[in-house]
C-alpha positions in Angstrom: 130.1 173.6 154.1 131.4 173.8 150.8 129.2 176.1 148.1 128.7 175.0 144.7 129.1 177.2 141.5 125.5 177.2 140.8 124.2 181.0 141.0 120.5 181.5 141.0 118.8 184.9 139.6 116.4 186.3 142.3 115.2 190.2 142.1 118.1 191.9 143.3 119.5 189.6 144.7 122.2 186.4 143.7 121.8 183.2 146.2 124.9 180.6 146.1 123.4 176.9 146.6 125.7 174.3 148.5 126.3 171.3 146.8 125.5 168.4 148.8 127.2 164.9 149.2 125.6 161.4 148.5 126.6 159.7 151.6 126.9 155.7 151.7 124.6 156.1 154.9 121.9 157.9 152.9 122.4 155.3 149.8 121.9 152.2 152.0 118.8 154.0 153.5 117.2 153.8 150.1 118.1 150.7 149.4 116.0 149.1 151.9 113.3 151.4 151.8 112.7 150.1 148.3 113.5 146.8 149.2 110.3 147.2 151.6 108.1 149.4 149.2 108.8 146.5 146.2 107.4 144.0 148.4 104.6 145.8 149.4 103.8 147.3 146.0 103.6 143.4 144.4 100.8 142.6 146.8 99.0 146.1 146.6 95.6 145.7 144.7 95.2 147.6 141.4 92.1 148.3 140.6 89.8 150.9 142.1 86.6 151.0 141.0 86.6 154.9 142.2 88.8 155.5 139.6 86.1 154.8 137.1 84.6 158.5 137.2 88.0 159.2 135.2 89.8 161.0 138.1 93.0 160.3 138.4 94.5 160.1 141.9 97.3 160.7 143.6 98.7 160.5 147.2 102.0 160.6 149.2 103.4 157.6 150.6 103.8 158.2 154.5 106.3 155.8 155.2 108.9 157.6 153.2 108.9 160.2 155.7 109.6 157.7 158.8 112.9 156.7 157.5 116.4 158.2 158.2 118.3 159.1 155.4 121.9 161.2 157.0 121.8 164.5 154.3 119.0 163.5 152.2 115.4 163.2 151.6 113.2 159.6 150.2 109.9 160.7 148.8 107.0 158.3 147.7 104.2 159.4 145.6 101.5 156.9 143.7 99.2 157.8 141.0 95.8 155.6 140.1 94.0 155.9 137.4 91.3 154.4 135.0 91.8 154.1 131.0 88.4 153.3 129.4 88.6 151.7 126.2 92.6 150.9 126.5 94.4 147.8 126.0 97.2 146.5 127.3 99.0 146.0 124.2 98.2 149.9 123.7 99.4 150.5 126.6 103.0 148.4 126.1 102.8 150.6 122.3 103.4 153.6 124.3 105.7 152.7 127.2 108.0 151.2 124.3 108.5 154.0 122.5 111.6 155.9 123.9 111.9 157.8 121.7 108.6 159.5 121.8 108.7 160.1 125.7 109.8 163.3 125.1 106.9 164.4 123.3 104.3 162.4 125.5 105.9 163.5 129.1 106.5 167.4 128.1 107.9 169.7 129.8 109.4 167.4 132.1 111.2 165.3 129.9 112.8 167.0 126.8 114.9 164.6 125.5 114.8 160.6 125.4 115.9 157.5 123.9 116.5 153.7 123.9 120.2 153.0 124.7 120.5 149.1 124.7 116.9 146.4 124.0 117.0 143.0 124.8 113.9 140.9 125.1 111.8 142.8 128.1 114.7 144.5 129.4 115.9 148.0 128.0 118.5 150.7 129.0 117.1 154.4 128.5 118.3 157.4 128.2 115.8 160.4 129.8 117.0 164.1 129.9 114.7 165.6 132.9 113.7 169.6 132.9 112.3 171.2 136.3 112.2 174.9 136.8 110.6 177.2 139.4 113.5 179.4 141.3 115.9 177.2 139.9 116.7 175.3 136.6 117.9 172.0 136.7 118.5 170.0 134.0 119.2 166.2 134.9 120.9 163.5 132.2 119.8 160.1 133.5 119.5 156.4 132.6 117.5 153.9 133.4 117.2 149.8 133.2 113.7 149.0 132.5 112.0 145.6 132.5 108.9 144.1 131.7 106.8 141.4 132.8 103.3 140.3 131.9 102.6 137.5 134.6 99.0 136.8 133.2 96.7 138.1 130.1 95.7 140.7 131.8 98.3 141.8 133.7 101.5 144.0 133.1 104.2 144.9 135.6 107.3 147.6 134.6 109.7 148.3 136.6 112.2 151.2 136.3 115.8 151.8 138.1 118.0 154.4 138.1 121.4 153.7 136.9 122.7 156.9 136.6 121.8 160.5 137.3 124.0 163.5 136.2 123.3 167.3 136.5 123.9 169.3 133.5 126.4 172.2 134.6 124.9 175.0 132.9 121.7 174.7 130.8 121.9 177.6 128.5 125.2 176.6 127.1 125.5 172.8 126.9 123.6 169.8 127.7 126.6 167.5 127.6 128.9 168.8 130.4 128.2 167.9 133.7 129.0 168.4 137.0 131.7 166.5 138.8 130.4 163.6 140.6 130.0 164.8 144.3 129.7 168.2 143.4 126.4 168.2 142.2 122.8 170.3 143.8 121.6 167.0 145.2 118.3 167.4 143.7 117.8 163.8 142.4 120.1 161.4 143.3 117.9 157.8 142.2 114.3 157.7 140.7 112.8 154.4 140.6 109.4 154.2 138.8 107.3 151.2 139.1 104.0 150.5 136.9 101.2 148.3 137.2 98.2 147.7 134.7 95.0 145.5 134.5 92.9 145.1 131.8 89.3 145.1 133.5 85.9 146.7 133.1 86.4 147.4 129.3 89.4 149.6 129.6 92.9 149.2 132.0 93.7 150.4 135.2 97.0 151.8 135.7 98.9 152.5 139.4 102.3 153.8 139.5 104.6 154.8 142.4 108.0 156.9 142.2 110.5 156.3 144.7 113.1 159.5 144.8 116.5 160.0 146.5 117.2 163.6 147.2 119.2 166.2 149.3 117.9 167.4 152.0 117.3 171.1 153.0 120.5 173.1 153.8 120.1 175.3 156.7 118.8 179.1 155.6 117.5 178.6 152.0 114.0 176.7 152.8 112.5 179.4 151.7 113.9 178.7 148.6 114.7 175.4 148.2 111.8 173.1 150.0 109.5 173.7 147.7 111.4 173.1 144.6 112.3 169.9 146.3 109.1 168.6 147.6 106.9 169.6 144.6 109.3 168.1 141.8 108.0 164.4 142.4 104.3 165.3 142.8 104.2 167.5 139.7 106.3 164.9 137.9 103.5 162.2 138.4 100.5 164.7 137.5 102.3 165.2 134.0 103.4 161.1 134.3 99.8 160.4 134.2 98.4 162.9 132.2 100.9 162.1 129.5 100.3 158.4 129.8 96.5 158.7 129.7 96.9 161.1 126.4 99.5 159.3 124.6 97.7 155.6 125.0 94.3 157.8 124.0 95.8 158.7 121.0 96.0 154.8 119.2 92.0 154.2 120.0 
């Protein structure tokens, strides 16, 4: 195993993290997980009339953990919840602005912008932030597109094109590391969002499909909890931010 540069502060102690290796094995697992999970999440019901006591709620996919992925880790979370009052075009206000992400989706996402626009399609630029042991700061990109198959109905769907680990935080958040010599800790995030407009407000589902590395031998104790919490915490503050920022323009 070969160890990356990426030192981590502990009390008394330094701890070297191995970099990890995207393997094609690992890339074509994801591929038809999602493949799978997109068909099943276009036939999935949205609304929930539980949601209606404002709750939001959020769950863990099992079926991520069933599949083999050589080196690496899928996770699949989905969020639910109810916006009273909300309209779609409210809701479209907010996912549109790029620019803004960063201060709807704080601390997780502290910088953001539109690349490329045309029509329902856009290319995005996200800087991601996630700290507990660790600091990783992430510079990725994303194609988005949009679809609105009835009135009351809209459908986003996000892909990773590119995901890039800043090399050291505190300095720079331009250089990165070399491809293949990165921490592995998010390799492809694909988001996908659906909305109906029903009972006097919109009901909103999304689910996050991650690509990860998995847990290197002797530093679980550090490392699976950073990895396993970073998509669950990431859709508390996904919702929270979406239900806040669409809030704001009633």
């Amino acid at each position: 195993m070969v160890w990356a540069r990426l030192l981590v502060p502990l009390p008394l102690l330094l701890v070297t993290v191995p970099f990890a290796r995207l393997t094609p094995e690992a890339t074509s697992a994801f591929d038809r997980y999602v493949e799978q999970a997109e068909a099943r999440i276009s036939s999935e019901p949205i609304r929930d009339s539980k949601l209606r006591g404002g709750e939001a709620h959020i769950e863990a996919v099992s079926a991520a953990h069933d599949v083999n992925t050589p080196g690496a880790m899928i996770q699949d979370w989905a969020g639910s919840m109810f916006m009273p009052g909300a309209t779609l075009a409210q809701v479209q206000s907010v996912l549109r602005d790029y620019a803004n992400y960063k201060n709807y989706f704080r601390p997780k996402v502290i910088e953001s912008r539109e690349l490329t626009h045309s029509g329902d399609e856009y290319d995005v630029l996200l800087r991601l932030y996630e700290k507990h042991l660790l600091t990783i700061v992430l510079n990725s990109t994303y194609h988005i597109r949009y679809e609105m198959p009835d009135p009351l109905h809209l459908v986003v769907t996000s892909r990773s094109a590119r995901i890039g680990e800043v090399k050291d935080p505190g300095k720079s958040y331009v250089e990165e590391v070399p491809q293949g010599e990165d921490s592995g800790f998010l390799w492809r995030l694909n988001s996908y969002w659906r909305f109906e407009a029903a009972d006097g407000g919109v009901y909103a589902r999304c689910e996050a499909i991650s690509l990860s590395r998995d847990v290197p031998a002797g530093l679980g104790w550090m490392l699976k909890g950073f990895l396993e919490s970073f998509p669950k915490e990431s859709m508390v503050n996904t919702l929270r931010g979406m239900r806040e920022a669409v809030a704001g323009l009633q």
